[in-house]
C-alpha angles and dihedrals in degrees: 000000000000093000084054092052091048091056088044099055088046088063099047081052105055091040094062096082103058079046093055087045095055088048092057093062103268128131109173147338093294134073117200116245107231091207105056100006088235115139113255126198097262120235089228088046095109135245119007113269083210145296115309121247126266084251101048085042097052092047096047083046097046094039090047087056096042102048093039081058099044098042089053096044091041094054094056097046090048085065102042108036128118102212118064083223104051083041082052093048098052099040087051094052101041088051089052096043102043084054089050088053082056101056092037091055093058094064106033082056096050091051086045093245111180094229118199124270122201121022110278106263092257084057091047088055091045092048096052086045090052099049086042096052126083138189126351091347082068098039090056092036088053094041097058086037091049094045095053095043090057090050092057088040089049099045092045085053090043089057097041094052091050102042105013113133094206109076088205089054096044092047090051088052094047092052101046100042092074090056084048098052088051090049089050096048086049100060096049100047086053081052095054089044093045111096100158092250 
């Protein structure tokens, strides 16, 4: 009887943390991307299944880099801009990009990925020029900023959706790139159109 009651209180016992799991929120091993509504590994999933590959580190690296960028830069020129359409094209990029961080973050953090911390010094300039500049002279800035930083973001996502190992990464980078390709043609097209009248 007492040698029944022992194996009967492990069990409680080493059931109390999935129930205390449960309890948290979470459901399963997978977190849904709000960008793309594409399942993530969650960061509360559990052990690691293994370290990423070069390719989907470098991309949640990269990405991680880029967006932070954009969104912060974005943000700024959406409240500063002369032109509605360059304000809406920032505003549109830096909201995309700063839930892809998101994202992004989860999973660097669950494979243990240093991420990068402050802007890389070429960001930093861009940023105080940014937040210095006014009128047509920041739409035109931006726009050639904002043009170069989705090519690089365009062709990271290209190369992720094509050779990523992880089928939830790949299939983040093929969702948004799309969104970023329009974003990118946008803001060429407003370049081209921008004369500094």
């Amino acid at each position: 009887m007492i040698r029944l009651s022992s194996i009967i209180i492990a069990g409680c016992l080493l059931a109390l943390p999935a129930v205390a799991q449960n309890k948290s929120g979470t459901t399963g091993g997978t977190a849904t991307s709000p960008s793309a509504g594409n399942p993530l590994p969650s960061a509360q999933s559990g052990p690691r299944q293994g370290a990423p590959s070069e390719v989907d580190r470098n991309f949640v690296l990269q990405a991680i880099e880029l967006g932070t960028a954009q969104a912060r830069v974005g943000r700024k020129v959406a409240e500063k801009a002369k032109q509605p359409a360059v304000r809406d094209l920032a505003r549109d990029t830096a909201e995309q990009q700063a839930r892809i961080v998101r994202d992004l973050d989860a999973f660097a953090q669950q494979y243990g990925l240093a991420q990068p911390g402050a802007l890389e010094p070429e960001q930093e300039q861009m940023m105080s020029r940014i937040e210095k500049a006014e009128g047509d002279y920041l739409d035109r800035m931006y726009l050639d900023s904002a043009s170069e930083a989705l090519q690089k973001t365009a062709s990271v996502y290209q190369d992720q959706a094509e050779r990523g190992a992880n089928p939830p990464l790949r299939q983040l980078a093929a969702d948004n790139l799309p969104v970023v390709h329009r974003q990118l043609e946008t803001a060429r097209k407003l370049a081209g159109g921008n004369t500094g009248k």
